[in-house]
N, C-alpha and C positions, 0 to 999 in steps of 0.2 A: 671652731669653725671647721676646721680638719675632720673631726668627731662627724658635725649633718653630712657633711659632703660624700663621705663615705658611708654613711647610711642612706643617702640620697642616692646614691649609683648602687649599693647593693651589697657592700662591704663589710657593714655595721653588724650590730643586733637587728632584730626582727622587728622589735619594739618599736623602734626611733622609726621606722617609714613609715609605721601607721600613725606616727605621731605630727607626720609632717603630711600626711593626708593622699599617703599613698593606698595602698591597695589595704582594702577595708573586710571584716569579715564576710561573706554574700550569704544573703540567704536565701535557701533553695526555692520557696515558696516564690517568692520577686523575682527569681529568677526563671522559671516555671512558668510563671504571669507574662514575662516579659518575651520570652518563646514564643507563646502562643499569640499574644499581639504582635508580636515579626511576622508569625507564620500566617496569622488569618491580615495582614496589612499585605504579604503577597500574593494569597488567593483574591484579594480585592483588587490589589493592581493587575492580575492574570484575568480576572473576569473582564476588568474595563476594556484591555489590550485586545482581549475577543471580541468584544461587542463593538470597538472603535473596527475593526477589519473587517468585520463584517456588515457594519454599515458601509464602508470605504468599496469594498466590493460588490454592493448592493448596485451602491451609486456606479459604479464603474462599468456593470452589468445592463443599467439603463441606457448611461451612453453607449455601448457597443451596441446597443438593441436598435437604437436610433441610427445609428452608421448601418446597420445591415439593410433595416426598414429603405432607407433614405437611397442606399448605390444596388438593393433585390437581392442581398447575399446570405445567404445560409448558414445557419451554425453548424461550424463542425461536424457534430453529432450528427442531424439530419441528412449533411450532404455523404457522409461516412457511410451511412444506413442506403443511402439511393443509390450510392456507388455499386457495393456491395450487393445490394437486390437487382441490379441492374450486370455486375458481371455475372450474377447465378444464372441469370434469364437468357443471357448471351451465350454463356458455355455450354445449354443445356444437351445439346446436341456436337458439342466440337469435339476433338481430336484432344486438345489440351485442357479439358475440363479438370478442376481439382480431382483430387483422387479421393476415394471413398473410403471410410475407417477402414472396414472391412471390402477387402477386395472379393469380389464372384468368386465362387469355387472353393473357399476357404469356409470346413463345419458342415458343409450344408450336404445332407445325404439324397436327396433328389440331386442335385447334381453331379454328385459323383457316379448315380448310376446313369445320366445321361455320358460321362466321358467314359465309361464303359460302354456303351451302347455304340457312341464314334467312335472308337478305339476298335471295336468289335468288326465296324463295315468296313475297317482297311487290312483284316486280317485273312487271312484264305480261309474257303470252309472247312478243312479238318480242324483247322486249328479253332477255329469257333467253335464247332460241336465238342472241341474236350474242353474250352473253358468254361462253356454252358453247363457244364455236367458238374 
């Protein structure tokens, strides 16, 4: 009795656990097999999980469609878009309008020889006729 007991916990020879229907030789083929029916059983549970959310969303989409319908309220999106087109049309002309990637005067050789030109009528004439030169 001493003798299973210690080959049941791990003690013994090698022999005695497979004799008592412990760990068995595996064969890679069955086990290979068996992989691949894990791995394609969680791509099948991963597809349904998608398809159940996205139905779930669908329906959920409906209702919120119905709640805007029902109190005249705007998705997100749309009201975000009107905002937006609506401070552009606002600031067109104000003081704190966004600023521009490119600020004036920055690259541009037409205007540089314009702040030449202003730079020029606050200068006294000697000094004009030797920059002109």
């Amino acid at each position: 009795m001493n003798f299973l007991l210690k080959a049941a916990m791990g003690g013994g020879p090698p022999d005695v656990g497979k004799m008592m229907g412990g760990d068995e030789d595996k064969d890679p083929e069955a086990e290979k097999e068996k992989e691949e029916q894990r791995q394609e059983a969680l791509r099948q549970q991963e597809e349904e999980r998608k398809a159940k959310h996205t139905k779930m969303e669908a329906e959920r989409e409906v209702i919120r469609q119905g709640i805007r319908d029902k109190y005249g309220i705007k998705k997100r999106e749309e009201a975000e878009a009107e905002a937006q087109a609506a401070m552009e049309q606002a600031s067109e002309g104000s003081l704190t309008r966004p600023k521009k990637a490119v600020p004036s005067g920055c690259g541009d050789e037409d205007e540089e020889e314009n702040i030449m030109d202003t730079v020029m009528k606050y200068l006294p004439g000697p000094l004009q006729d030797m920059l002109k030169k």
